[in-house]
N, C-alpha and C positions, 0 to 999 in steps of 0.2 A: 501775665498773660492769662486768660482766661480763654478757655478753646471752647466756652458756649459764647462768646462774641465774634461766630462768624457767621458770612453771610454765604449762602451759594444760588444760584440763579443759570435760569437758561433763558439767553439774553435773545437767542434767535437774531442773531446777525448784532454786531455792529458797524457796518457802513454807512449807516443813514445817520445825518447828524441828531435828527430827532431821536432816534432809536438810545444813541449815544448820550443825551440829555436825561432821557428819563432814567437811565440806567444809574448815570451818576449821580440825578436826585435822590434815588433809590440808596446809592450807597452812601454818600455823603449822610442822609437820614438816621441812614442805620446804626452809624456808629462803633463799626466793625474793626476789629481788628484785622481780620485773617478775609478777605472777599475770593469766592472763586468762581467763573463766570464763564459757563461752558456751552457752546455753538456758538463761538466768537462770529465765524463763517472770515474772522480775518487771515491772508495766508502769512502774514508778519506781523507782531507789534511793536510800532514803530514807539520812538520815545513820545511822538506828537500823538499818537493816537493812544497811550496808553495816560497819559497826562489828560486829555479831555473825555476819560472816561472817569477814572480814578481821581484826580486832581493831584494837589502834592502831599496831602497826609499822606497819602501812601506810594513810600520812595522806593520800592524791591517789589521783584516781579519774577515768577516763572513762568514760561509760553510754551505750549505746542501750537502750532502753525493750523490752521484747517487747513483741508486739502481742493481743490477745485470748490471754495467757499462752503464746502460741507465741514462741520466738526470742528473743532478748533478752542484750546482751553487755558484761561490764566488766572494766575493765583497771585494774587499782590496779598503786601503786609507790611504791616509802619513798624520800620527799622528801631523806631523810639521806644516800644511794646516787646519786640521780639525779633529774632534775627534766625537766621536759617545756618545750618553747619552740617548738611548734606538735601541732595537732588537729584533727583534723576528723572528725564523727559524719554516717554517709549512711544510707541507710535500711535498707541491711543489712548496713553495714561500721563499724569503728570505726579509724582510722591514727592515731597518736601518734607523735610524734619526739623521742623523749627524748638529753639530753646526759647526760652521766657528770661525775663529779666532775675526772676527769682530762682533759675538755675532747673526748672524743670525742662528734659525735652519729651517731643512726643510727632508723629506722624501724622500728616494728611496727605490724604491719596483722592487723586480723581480720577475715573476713569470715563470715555466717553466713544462710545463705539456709532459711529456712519452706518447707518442700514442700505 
C-alpha cells in the first residue's frame, strides 16, 4: 500500500447521475487505492449507489451520512491492497486505520464541517 496513491475530492453532491459519472471517471482514472469523497450531500450510502460511483475495484467503505443533503463523507479501499483493523465515524469526521499488505499500518482522517 502506498498512502501517496490516494485520491480525496469534494464531489458537491452525488445525486445527479451525471455528477456520479464524472466522479467515477475521475476515480476509476486515478488509480487509487484509498479515494475519499467528501460533500456526498448523500443522507445513506446505499450498496447501489456506492457501486455506481466507485465500481467494484473498490469493495470496503466507511460513510458518514450528510445531514439534510449538507455534508456527508466516504472513504472506500480495495480490500486486495489493504484492509482496515479499526474506525470510527463522529459527527463530522470519519478516521480509518488501514494496514497494507506488507504489514505497515497507519491513519486517515477526514474531517468535514457544514457551515
Amino acid at each position: 500500500m502506498n498512502p501517496s496513491s490516494i485520491l480525496v475530492w469534494n464531489a458537491r453532491g452525488l445525486n445527479q447521475r451525471d455528477q456520479r459519472i464524472s466522479v467515477r471517471d475521475t476515480i476509476l482514472s486515478s488509480r487509487s487505492d484509498v479515494v475519499c469523497i467528501q460533500e456526498t450531500k448523500a443522507d445513506f450510502m446505499s450498496q447501489t449507489l456506492f457501486l455506481s460511483v466507485f465500481g467494484t475495484d473498490y469493495d470496503k467503505f466507511a460513510a458518514l451520512p450528510a445531514v439534510n443533503t449538507r455534508g456527508g463523507i466516504v472513504i472506500a479501499w480495495k480490500s486486495s491492497v489493504c484492509d482496515v483493523i479499526a474506525s470510527r465515524i463522529d459527527n463530522l469526521s470519519v478516521f480509518v486505520q488501514f494496514i497494507g499488505m506488507e504489514g505497515r499500518n497507519w491513519w486517515f482522517t477526514r474531517v468535514y464541517a457544514t457551515g
